[in-house]
C-alpha positions as CSV (number, residue, x, y, z in Angstrom):
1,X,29.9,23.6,17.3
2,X,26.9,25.1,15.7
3,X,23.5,23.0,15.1
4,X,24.2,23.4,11.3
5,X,27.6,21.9,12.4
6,X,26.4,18.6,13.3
7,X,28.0,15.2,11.6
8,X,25.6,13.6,10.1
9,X,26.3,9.7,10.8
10,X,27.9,10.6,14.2
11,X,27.0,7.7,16.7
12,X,24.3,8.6,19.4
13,X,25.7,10.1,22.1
14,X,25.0,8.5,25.8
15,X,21.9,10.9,26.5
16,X,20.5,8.6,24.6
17,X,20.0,6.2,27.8
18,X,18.9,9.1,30.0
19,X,15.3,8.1,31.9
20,X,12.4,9.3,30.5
21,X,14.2,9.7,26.9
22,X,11.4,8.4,24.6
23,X,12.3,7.1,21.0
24,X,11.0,9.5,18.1
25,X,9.3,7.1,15.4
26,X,10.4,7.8,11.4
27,X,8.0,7.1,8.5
28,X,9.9,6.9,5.6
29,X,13.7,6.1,7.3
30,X,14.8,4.2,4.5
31,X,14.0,6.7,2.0
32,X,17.2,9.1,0.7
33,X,15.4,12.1,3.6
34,X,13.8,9.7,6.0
35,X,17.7,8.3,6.4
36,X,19.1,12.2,6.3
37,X,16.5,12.7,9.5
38,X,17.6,9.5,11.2
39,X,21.2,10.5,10.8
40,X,20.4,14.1,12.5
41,X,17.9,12.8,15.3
42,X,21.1,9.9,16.8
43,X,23.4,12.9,15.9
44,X,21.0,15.0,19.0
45,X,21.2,11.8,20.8
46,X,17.7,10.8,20.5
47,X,16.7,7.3,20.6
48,X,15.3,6.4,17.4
49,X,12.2,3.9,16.0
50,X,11.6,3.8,12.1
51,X,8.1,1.8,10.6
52,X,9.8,-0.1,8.3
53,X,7.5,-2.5,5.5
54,X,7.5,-5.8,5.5
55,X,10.5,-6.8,2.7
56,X,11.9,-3.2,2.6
57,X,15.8,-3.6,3.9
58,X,16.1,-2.2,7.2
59,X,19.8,-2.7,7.7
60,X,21.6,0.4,7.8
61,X,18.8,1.5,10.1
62,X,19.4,-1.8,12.2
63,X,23.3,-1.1,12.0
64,X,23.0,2.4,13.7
65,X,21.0,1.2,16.3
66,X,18.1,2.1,14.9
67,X,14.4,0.2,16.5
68,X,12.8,-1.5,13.5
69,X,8.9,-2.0,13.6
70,X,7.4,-3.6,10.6
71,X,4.0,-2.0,9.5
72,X,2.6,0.0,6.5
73,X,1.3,2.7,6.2
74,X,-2.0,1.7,4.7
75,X,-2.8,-1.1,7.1
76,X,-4.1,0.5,10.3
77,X,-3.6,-1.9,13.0
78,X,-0.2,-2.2,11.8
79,X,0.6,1.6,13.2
80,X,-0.1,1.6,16.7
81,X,2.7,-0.7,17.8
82,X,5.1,1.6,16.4
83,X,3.8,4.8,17.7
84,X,3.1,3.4,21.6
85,X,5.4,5.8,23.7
86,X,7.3,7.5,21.2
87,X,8.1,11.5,22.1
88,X,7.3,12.6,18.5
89,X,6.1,11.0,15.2
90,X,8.2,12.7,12.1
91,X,6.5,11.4,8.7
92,X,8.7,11.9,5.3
93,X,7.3,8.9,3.7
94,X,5.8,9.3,0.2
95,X,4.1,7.0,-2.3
96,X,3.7,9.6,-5.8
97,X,7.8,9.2,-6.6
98,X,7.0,5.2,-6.7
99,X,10.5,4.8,-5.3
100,X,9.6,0.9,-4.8
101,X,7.2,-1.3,-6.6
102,X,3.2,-1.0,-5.3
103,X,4.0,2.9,-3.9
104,X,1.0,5.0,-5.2
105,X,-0.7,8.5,-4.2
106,X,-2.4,5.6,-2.0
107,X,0.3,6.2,0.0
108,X,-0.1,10.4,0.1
109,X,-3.8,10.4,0.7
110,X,-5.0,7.0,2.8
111,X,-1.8,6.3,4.2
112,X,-1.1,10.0,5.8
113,X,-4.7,9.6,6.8
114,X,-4.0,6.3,8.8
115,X,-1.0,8.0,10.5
116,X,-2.6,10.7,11.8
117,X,-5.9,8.3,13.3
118,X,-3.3,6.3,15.1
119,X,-1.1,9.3,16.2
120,X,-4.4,10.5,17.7
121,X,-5.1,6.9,19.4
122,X,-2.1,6.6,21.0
123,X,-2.4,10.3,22.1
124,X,1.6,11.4,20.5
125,X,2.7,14.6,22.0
126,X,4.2,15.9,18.3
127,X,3.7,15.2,15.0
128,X,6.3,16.1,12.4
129,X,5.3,16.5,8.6
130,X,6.9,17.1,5.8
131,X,4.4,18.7,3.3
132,X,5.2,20.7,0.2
133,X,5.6,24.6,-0.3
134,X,2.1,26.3,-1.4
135,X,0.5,22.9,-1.6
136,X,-2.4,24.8,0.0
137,X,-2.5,26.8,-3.1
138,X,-2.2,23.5,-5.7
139,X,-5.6,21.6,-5.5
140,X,-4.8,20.7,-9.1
141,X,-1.1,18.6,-8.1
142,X,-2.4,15.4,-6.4
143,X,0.7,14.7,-3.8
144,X,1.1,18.6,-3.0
145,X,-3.0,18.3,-2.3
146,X,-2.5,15.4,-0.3
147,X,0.3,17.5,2.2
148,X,-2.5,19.9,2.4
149,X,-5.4,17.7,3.6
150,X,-2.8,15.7,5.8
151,X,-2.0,19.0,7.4
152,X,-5.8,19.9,7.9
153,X,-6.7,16.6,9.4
154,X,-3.6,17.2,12.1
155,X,-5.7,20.4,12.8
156,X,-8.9,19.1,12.8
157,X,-8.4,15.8,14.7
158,X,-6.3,17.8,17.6
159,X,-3.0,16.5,16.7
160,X,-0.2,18.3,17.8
161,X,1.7,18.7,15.0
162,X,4.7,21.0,12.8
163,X,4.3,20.8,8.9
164,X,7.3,22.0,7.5
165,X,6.8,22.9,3.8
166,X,10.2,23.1,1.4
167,X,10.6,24.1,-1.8
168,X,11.8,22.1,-4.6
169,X,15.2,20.0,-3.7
170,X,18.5,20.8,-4.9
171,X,20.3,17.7,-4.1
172,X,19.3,13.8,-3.7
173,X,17.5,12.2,-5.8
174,X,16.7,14.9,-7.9
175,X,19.7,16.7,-7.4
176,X,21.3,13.1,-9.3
177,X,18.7,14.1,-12.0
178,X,19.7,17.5,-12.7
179,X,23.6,16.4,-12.2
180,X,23.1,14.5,-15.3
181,X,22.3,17.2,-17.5
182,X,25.1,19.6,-15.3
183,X,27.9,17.3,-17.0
184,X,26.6,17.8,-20.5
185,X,27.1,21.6,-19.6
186,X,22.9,22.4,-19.2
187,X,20.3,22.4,-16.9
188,X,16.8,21.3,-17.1
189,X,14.6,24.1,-17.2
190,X,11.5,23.4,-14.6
191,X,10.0,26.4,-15.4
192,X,9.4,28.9,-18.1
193,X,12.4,32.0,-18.5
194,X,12.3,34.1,-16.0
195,X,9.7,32.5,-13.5
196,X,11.4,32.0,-9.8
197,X,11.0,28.8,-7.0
198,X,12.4,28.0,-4.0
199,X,15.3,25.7,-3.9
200,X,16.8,23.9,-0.6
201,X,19.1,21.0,-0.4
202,X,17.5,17.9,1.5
203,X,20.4,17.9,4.3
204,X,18.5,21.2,5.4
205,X,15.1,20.0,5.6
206,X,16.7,16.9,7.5
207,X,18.1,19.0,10.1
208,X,14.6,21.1,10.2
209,X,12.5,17.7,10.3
210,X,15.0,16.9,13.5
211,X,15.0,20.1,15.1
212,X,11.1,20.3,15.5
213,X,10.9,17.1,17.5
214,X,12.3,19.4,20.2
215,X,10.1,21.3,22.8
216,X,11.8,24.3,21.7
217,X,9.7,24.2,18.3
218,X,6.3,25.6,18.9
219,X,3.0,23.4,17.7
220,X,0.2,23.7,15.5
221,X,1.9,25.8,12.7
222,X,2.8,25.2,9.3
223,X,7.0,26.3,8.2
224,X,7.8,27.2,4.8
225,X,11.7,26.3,3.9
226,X,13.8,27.8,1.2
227,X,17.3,29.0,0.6
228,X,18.3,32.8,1.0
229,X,16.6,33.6,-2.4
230,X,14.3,32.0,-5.1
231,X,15.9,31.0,-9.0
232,X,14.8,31.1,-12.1
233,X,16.5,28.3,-14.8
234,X,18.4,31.2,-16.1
235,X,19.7,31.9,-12.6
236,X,20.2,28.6,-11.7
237,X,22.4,27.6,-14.1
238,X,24.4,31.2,-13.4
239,X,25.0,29.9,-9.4
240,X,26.1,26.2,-10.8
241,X,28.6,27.8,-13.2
242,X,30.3,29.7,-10.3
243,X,30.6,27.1,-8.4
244,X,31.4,24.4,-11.0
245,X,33.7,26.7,-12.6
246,X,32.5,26.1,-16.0
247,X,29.7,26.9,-17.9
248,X,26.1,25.8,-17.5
249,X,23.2,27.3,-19.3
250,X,19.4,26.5,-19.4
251,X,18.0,23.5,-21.6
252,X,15.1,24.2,-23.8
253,X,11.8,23.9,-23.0
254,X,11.5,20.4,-24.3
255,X,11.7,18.1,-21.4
256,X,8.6,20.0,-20.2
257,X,6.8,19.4,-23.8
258,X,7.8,15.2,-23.7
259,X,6.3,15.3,-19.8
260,X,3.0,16.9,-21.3
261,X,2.8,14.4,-23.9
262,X,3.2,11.5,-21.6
263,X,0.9,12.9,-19.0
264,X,-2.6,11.8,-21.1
265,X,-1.5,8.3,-21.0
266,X,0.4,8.2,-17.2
267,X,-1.2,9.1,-13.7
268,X,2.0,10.1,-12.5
269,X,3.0,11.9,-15.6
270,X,0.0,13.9,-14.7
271,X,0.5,14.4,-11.3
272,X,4.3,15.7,-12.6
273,X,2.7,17.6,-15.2
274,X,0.7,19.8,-13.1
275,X,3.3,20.4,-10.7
276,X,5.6,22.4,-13.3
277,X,2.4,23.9,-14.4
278,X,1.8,25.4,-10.6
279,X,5.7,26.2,-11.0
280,X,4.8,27.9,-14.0
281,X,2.6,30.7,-12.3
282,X,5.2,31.9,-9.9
283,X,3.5,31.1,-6.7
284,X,6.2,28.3,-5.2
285,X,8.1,31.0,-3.7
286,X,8.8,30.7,0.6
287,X,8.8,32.7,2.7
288,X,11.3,32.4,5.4
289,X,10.5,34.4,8.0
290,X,9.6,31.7,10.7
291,X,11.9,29.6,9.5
292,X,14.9,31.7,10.4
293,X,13.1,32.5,13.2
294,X,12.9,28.6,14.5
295,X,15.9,27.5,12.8
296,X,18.6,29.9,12.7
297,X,20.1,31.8,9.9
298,X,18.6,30.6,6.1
299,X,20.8,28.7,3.8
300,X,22.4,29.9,1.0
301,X,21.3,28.3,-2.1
302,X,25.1,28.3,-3.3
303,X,25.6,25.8,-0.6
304,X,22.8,24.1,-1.7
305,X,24.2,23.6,-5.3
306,X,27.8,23.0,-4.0
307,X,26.7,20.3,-2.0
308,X,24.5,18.9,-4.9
309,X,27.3,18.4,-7.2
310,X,29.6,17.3,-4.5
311,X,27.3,14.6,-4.3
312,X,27.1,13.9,-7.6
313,X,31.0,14.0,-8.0
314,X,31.2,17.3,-10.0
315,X,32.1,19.2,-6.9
């Protein structure tokens, strides 16, 4: 069975209780890709430890076997308990989607920050991060700027670390978004006609987020992820009508021009705003040279929309 192959949900295997098999800590586990990377890591038989919040419901985590350690992300001396003896730190947590009530770019900005002063304190041997792809080109998008600076402090404090940086998601949470205009027959158009991005579907980052807790991953460098090719809208919805069978064809621009108008009252609307603007000038494009090199063969971004509307219940 291949890596790509693996079940995700399997239970851990019993080199789980091998000596000397220390537990990787997950920021972010009960998030929709903090619980993907959980499900890979006890699929590789790794013991696993998730920070979990105070209130946040830990128990599908607790349910898998999973060690919960209440902290947060933006109170320091919360942090070290959970990263004491852990083989590798991986860090999906984010704050700019607001998932749950009080998340901020806080979160993005102090809160990576935090992480990476306690990594360093309790000397972890790896630290995993998912950023964002080109963030080091988007000063102007808070939470892609926030990846960046995380990554740079990682560097700059001596950190060990992997930054994995994937495109835009073609599947959870967002994939449940662009579902809901699939069944109406359109898609939303993130970007204007003819402009490509980088798509991947989250169950590939998981498995990528997993895989570089391993030795065999090198440190200290930074991974774009993609599929096998970047889409424009117009492309997009050609890929979901093969593989829906029916037709989809690219909504009009005026999604973007309601998020515009929203962004001069909203923070977030801003921050949401100026992504699709850095969309806009063609630079969120990966390259995937070192990840096929560390990872195996690249996706194809069919698969990635198959499994979307599978989830969704189109498939």
């Amino acid at each position: 069975m291949s890596e790509r192959d693996v079940p995700v949900g399997d239970a851990p295997s019993d080199r789980q209780t091998a000596p000397g098999n220390l537990p990787v800590l997950v920021v972010g586990g009960t998030g929709d890709l903090g619980g993907r990377v959980i499900d890979q890591l006890l699929a590789r038989g790794k013991r696993v430890r998730a920070l979990v919040r105070p209130g946040s419901d830990a128990t599908r985590l607790e349910g898998l076997g999973v060690e919960v350690v209440r902290g947060d992300m933006l109170v320091p001396e919360s942090l070290d308990p959970a990263m004491r003896g852990v083989s590798a730190v991986v860090s999906s947590a984010i704050g700019y989607s607001k998932r749950k009530k009080g998340d901020s770019l806080r979160t993005d900005f102090e809160g990576n920050r935090n992480l990476v002063e306690a990594a360093r304190r309790q000397t972890v041997p790896r630290f995993v991060l998912l950023s964002i792809l080109r963030c080091d080109l988007a000063r102007q998008v808070p939470h892609f700027w926030a990846k960046k600076e995380t990554e740079d402090l990682l560097e700059q404090r001596g950190v060990p670390f992997v930054a994995l940086r994937p495109g835009a998601f073609l599947g959870g949470h967002s994939g449940g978004f662009l579902a809901g205009g699939v069944r109406r027959g359109r898609v939303f158009r993130m970007m204007p006609p003819g402009v490509r991005i980088t798509f991947i579907h989250p169950d590939e980052v998981a498995r990528a987020l997993a895989r570089a807790t391993e030795e065999s991953i090198g440190l200290n460098q930074r991974i774009d992820l993609g599929s096998d090719r970047p889409l424009s809208t117009e492309e997009l919805a050609e890929v979901l009508t093969a593989v829906l069978g029916r037709t989809v064809k690219p909504a009009g621009s005026g999604m973007l021009h309601v998020l515009h108008f929203f962004a001069r009252f909203s923070r977030s609307m801003r921050d949401y705003s100026a992504m699709f603007d850095f969309f806009a000038t063609g630079k969120y494009i990966a390259d995937t040279t070192l990840q096929a090199k560390q990872f195996g063969p690249v996706p194809r971004v069919e698969d990635a929309a198959r499994k979307m509307l599978h989830e969704a219940g189109l498939g």
